[in-house]
N, C-alpha and C positions, 0 to 999 in steps of 0.2 A: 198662475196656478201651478203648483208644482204635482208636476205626473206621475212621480216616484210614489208619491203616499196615495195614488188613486189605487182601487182595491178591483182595478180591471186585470184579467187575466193577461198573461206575457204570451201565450198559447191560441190557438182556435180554439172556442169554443163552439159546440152544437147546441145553437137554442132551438123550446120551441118557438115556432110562429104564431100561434095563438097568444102566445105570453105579449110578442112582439104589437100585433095588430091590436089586442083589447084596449089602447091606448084611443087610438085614432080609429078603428075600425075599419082599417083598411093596409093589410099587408105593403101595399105600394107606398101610401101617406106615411107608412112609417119610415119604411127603406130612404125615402126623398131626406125626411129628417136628419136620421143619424147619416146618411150622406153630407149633408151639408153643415151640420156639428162638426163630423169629420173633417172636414177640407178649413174651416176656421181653427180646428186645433192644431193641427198640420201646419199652416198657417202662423201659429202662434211660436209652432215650436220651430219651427227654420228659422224665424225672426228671432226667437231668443239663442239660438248654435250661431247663426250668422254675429250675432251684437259678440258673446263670448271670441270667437274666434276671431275677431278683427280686429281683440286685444294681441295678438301673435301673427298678427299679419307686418310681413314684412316686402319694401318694395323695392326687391332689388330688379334686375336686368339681365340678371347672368342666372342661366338657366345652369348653370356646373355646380354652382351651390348648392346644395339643397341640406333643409335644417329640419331635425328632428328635434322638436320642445315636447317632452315627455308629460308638460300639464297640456298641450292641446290635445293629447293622443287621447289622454284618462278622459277629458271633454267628451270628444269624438266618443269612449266608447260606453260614454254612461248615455250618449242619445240614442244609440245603438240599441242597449241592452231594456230601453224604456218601450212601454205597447205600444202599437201602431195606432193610429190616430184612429180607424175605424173602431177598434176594439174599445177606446176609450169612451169612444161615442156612443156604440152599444150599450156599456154598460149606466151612463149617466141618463141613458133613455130606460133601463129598467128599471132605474131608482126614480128617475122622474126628476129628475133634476133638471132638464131643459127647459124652457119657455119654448111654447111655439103655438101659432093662429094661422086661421086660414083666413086673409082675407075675402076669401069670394063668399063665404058663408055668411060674413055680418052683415 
């Protein structure tokens, strides 16, 4: 999934909680949600910086060297400059875009 063209804010935003809960009908069930959206995108996205960046991983021994590759930098700061996984998960929980069940309820 590319993060860039998500239409999540870069910023905190102040939602309300009513918006939040009318979902699940329970402020907690939702916070548990986008918690753990959050931590699988989080997730996704180290896994995709780490795969990128081990194209420029080099194995040397000698700690005197050190190399500056000006394409791993730009890497580094376009992951930087993307939302925080929480925020992304917020916002895919007001669009509704998530799947999720309870199994204790069926």
């Amino acid at each position: 999934m590319d993060y860039k063209k998500s239409k999540a804010p870069v910023n905190t935003v102040t939602r309300n909680i009513m918006d939040l809960c009318q979902e699940t009908g329970n402020i907690y069930e939702s916070v548990v949600i986008i918690g753990k959206r959050a931590n699988q995108i989080s997730i996704e996205i180290k896994q995709d910086l780490n795969k990128k960046l081990a194209e420029f991983a080099s194995y040397n021994d000698s700690l005197e060297e050190v190399f500056e590759n000006r394409e791993q930098i730009e890497i580094s700061r376009y992951y930087e400059k993307l939302p925080k996984p929480t925020l992304l998960a917020t916002q895919e929980f007001t669009e509704g875009s998530i799947y999720w069940r309870d199994a204790s309820k069926n």
